[in-house]
Every structure is written in structure tokens, then in C-alpha cells.
VOKE-341378 format. One line per field, with one value per residue (C-alpha): residue number from 0; x, y, z; residue in three letters. Coordinates in Angstrom, 3 decimals. Layout:
BEGIN
i	NUM ...
px	X ...
py	Y ...
pz	Z ...
aa	Ala ...
% end
This chain:
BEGIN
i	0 1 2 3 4 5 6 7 8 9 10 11 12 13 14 15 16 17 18 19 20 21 22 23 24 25 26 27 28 29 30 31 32 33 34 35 36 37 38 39 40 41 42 43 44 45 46 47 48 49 50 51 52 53 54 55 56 57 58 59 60 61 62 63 64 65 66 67 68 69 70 71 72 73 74 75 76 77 78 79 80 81 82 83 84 85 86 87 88 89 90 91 92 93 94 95 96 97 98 99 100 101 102 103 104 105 106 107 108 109 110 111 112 113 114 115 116 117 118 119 120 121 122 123 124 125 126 127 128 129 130 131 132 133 134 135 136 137 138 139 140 141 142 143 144 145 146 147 148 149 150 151 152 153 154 155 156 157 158 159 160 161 162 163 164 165 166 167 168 169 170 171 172 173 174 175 176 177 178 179 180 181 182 183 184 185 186 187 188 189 190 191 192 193 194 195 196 197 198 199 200 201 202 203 204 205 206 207 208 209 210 211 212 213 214 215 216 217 218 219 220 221 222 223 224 225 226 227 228 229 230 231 232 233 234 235 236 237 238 239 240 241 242 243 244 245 246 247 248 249 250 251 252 253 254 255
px	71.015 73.763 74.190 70.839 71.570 67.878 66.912 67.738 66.555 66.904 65.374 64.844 62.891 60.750 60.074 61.509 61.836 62.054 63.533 62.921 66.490 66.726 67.102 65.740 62.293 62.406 61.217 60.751 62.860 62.944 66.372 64.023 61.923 63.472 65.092 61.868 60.863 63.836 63.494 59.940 60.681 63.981 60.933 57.947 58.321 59.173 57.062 58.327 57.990 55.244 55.379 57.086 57.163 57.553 59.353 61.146 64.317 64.518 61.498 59.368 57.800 57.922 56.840 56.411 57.429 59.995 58.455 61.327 60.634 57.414 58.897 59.493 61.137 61.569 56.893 56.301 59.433 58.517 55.024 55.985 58.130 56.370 52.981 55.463 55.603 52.045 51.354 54.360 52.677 49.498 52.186 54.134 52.906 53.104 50.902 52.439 52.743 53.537 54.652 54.083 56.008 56.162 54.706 53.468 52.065 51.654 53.066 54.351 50.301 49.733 52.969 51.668 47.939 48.495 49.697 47.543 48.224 49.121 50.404 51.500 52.170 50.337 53.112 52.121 50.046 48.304 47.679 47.474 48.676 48.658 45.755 48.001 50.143 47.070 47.291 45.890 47.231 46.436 47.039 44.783 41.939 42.016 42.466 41.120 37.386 37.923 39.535 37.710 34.859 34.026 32.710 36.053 38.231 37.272 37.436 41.300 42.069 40.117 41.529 44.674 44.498 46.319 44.816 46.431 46.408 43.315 41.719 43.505 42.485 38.945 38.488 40.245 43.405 45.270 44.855 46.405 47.809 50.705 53.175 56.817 58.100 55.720 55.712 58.385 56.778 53.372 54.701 56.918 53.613 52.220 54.625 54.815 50.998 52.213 55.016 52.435 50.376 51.048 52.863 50.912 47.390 48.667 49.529 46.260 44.018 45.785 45.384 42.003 40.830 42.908 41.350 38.774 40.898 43.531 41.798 39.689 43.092 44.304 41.576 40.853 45.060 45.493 42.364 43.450 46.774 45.740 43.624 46.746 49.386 47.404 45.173 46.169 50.006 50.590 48.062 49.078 47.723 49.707 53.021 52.566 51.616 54.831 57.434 55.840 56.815 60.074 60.953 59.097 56.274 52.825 51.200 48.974 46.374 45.072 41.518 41.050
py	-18.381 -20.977 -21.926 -24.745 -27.871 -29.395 -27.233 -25.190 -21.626 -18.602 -15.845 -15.729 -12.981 -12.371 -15.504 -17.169 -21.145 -23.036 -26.448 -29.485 -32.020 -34.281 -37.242 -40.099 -38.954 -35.389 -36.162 -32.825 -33.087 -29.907 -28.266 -28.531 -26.846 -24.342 -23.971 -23.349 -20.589 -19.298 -18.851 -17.676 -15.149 -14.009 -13.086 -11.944 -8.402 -8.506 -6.472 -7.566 -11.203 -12.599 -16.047 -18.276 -22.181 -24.911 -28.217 -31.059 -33.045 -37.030 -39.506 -38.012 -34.510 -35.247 -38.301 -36.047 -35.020 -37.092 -40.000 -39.879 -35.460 -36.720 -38.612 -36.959 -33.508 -32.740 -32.980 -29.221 -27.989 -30.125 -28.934 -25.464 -25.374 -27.269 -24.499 -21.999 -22.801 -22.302 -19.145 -16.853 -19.137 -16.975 -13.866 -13.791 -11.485 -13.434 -16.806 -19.527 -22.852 -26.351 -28.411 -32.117 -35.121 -38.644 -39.262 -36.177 -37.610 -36.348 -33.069 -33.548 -33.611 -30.598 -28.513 -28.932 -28.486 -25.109 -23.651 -21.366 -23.746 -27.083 -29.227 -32.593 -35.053 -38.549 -39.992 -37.638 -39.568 -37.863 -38.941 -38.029 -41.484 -39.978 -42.188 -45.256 -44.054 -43.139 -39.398 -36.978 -34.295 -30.679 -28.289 -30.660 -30.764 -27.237 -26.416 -29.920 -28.580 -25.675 -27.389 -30.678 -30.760 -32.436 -35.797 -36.541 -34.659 -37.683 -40.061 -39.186 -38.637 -41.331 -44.099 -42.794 -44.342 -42.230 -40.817 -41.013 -37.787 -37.953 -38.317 -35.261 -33.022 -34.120 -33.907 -30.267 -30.678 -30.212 -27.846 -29.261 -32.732 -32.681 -35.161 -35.544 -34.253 -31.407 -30.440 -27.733 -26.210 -26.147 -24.843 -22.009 -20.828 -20.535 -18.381 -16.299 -15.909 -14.610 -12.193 -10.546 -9.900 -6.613 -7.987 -5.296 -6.912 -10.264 -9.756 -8.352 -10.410 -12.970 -11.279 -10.712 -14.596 -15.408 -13.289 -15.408 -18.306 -17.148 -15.686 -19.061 -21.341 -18.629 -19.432 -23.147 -24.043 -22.943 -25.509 -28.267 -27.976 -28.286 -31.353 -33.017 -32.013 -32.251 -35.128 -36.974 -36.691 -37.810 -41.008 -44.270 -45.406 -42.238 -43.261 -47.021 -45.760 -43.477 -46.292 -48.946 -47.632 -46.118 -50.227 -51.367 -53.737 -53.367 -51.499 -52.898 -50.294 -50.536 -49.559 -51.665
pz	-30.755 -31.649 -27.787 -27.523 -27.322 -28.308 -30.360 -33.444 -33.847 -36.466 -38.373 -42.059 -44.562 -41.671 -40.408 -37.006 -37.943 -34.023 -34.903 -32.186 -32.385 -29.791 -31.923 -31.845 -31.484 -29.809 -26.211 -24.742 -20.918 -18.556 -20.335 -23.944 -22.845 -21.415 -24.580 -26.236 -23.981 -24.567 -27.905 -27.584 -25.374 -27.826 -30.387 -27.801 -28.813 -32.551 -34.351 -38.222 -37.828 -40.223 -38.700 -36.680 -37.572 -35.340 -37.083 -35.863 -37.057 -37.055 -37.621 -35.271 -34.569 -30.811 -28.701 -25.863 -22.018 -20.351 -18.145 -15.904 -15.265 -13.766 -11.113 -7.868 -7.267 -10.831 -11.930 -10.734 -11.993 -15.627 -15.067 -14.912 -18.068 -20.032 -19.099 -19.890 -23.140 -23.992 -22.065 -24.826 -27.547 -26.635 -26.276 -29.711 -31.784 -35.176 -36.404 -35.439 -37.797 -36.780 -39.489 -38.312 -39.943 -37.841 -34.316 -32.629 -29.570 -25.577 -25.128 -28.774 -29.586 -27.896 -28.879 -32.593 -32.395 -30.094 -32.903 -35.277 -38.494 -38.709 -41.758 -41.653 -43.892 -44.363 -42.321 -39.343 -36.375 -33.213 -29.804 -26.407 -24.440 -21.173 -19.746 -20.501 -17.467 -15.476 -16.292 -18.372 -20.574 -18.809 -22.330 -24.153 -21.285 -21.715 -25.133 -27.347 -26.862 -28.586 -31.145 -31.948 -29.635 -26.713 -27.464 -29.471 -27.069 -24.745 -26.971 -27.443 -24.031 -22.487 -24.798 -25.694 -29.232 -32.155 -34.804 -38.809 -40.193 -42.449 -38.966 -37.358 -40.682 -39.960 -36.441 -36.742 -35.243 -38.732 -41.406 -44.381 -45.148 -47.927 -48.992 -47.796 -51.180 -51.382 -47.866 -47.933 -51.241 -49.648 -46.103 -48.251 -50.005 -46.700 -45.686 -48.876 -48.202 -45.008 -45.818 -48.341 -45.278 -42.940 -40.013 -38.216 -39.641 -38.654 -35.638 -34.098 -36.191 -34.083 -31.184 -31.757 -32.848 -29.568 -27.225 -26.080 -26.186 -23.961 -21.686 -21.077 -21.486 -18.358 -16.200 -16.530 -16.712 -13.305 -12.225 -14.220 -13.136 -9.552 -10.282 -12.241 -9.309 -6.678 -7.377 -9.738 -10.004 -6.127 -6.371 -6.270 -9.632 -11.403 -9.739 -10.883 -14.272 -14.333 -12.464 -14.957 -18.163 -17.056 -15.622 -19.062 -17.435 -17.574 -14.863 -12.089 -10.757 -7.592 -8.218 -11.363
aa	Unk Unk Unk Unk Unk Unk Unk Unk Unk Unk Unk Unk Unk Unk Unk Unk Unk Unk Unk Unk Unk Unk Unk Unk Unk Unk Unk Unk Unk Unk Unk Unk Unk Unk Unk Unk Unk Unk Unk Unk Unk Unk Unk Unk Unk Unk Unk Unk Unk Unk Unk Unk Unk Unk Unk Unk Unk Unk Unk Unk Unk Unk Unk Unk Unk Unk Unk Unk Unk Unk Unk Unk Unk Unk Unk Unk Unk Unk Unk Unk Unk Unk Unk Unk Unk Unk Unk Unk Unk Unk Unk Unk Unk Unk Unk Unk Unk Unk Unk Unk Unk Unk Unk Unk Unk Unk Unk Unk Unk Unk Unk Unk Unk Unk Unk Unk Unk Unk Unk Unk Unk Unk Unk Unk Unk Unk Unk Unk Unk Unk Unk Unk Unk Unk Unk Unk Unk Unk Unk Unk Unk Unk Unk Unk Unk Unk Unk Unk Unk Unk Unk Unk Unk Unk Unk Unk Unk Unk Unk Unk Unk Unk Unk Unk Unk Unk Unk Unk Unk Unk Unk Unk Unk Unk Unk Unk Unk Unk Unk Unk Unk Unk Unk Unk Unk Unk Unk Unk Unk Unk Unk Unk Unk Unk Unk Unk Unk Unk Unk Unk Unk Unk Unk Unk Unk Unk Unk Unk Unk Unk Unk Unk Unk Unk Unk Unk Unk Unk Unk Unk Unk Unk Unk Unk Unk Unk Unk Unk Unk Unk Unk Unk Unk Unk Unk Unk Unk Unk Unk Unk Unk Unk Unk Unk Unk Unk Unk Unk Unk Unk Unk Unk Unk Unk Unk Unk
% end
């Protein structure tokens, strides 16, 4: 597993630890991702793993999807990866646990909050920013219900403002908010709690509180992700909103 190049990956006491480094601030492009599914897939049929933790290197967890993979040839390719990601977070056996420190924002946002647990710290921050570039986030439309209900799912997508932690931890996007210096104490209870646990027990008690998840995130990603590629993604607004940051101006959209 020592051939990625964005991302650090290994198994310890029967726990898989998935490290995001792409310094500065972890911006997930096409070869990341890949990466990730990579690793996900490395660990899809383990039977003995008790958890798997999702973490991030640098001042950021991840301030999300490359702009410039939306543009052109490479957005279904992007979109595809970046999907692919999700659908063997639903497959891996073990609970999965995001551990959130600095900006997790866009596909950043949704990489965390997917997971089964999520700590962060007080320095952590949330928020889906897609609207700003006259998109929307497709996990999130599909999965933010479920997780903080629908009035304040379009609150966050439909202003793209970011939330502090405290927020997060009340709206139910984060379990547990810990400091910086006791964040790898409270994160290695967790885990102890875990490894205690039959990996067996774990694993379909997961399976089971998923069930009716995944099954709804299978049929309503396929929709959404025709509405974002095939109506949104081509439209003139979306392409200024894209071309704007990437040139660093404000956009101008032609409906406003």
C-alpha cells in the first residue's frame, strides 16, 4: 500500500486508518480518488477489521473536488470516481469513522459525514459551497435528509454558508466534538470500544442500520446524478460558475 501518492493507508490491531495528504488543503482530483477506492476495495472483504478511520493530514480535512475535474471531458469521469467512493463505503464490512480537524467542505463535507461516526474538533467547519458555483452537491442531496433533515439540508445547500462544529454536532452531522490535544485519546477509546466488539457483530449491525439507507442512496444517486450531468452540469450558469472561480472573478449568471 506504499505506492499512493495522495493518500496514506495501513492496517493496525484490527483497524484500517485511510489518511487524505494532498497538502495544502486535501482537494480530492480524479487520481485521489481513485486512490481511495483503491484502498476501499483492498479491505471490501476483510472479515477481522473492527473499523476503518478516515483522517486527513495538513490544516484541512478536505476542501473538496477539483474545480478544474468539472470542466469538460474530465466531469463524468470525476463524477464517476468520486460516486465510487460512496457506493464500497456502503460495501466495507467494518464502521467507518471520520475524524474531522480544519475545513471539511464540498465533497470534503460529504466524505466525512458518510461515515458511520464522526469526531471533529472545535476547529472543524462544514459546508457544502456548491451553489456558489451554480451547482449542487449530488451525495449530500441524497444522503443530508437522512442525516439532518430536510428543512436544514436546504438551508446548507441552498446558501452554501458553513457551519462551526457546535453547529454540525447539533444539526447531526457530527457525533462528538473533542479538542486538538484530546482528539487522538478520545478517537483511540473509540476504537478500543470497537476492538472489544465482535467484528462479526459489527459488521452486520452495520449492515443491518444500513440497509435501508443504501438501498435508498442506490436508487435516488442514479436520478440525481442525471439531473446534475444532464441538467445542470451542461448549463450555462454551471459553466460560468465553474470558469469563474477557476479565473478567480466573480461570476455573472445569466438568469439572475
Amino acid at each position: 500500500m506504499n505506492h499512493f501518492k495522495f493518500i496514506k493507508f495501513k492496517i493496525e490491531e484490527k483497524v484500517a486508518f485511510l489518511t487524505l495528504n494532498r497538502p495544502p488543503v486535501n482537494i480530492l482530483n480524479i487520481e485521489m480518488m481513485n486512490e481511495i477506492s483503491e484502498a476501499l476495495i483492498s479491505i471490501r472483504k476483510r472479515e477481522d477489521l473492527h473499523a476503518l478511520v478516515i483522517q486527513a493530514e495538513g490544516k484541512a480535512f478536505s476542501a473538496g473536488a477539483a474545480v478544474e475535474d468539472h470542466i469538460g471531458d474530465k466531469a463524468e469521469p470525476m463524477l464517476h470516481a468520486f460516486h465510487k467512493m460512496f457506493h464500497l463505503l456502503v460495501e466495507i464490512p467494518c464502521p467507518t469513522v471520520a475524524v474531522v480537524e480544519g475545513a471539511a467542505l464540498g465533497g470534503g463535507c460529504e466524505l466525512a459525514v458518510f461515515c458511520d461516526i464522526v469526531y471533529a474538533t472545535e476547529r472543524a467547519k462544514f459546508g457544502q459551497p456548491e451553489i456558489n458555483l451554480g451547482l449542487f452537491p449530488p451525495v449530500s442531496v441524497a444522503v443530508f435528509p437522512w442525516l439532518t433533515g430536510f428543512n436544514r439540508t436546504m438551508e446548507l445547500l441552498l446558501t452554501g454558508d458553513t457551519i462551526d462544529a457546535q453547529k454540525a454536532c447539533e444539526w447531526g452531522l457530527v457525533n462528538r466534538i473533542v479538542s486538538h490535544e484530546e482528539l487522538e485519546a478520545a478517537v483511540e477509546q473509540l476504537l478500543n470500544n470497537l476492538r472489544s466488539k465482535s467484528a462479526l457483530a459489527l459488521s452486520l449491525t452495520r449492515k443491518a442500520v444500513r440497509e435501508a439507507m443504501a438501498s435508498s442512496f442506490a436508487a435516488s444517486i442514479g436520478k440525481v446524478e442525471q439531473i446534475y450531468f444532464r441538467d445542470l452540469l451542461p448549463s450555462e450558469d454551471a459553466q460560468e460558475g465553474l470558469h469563474s472561480f477557476v479565473e478567480k472573478r466573480e461570476p455573472v449568471w445569466k438568469n439572475s
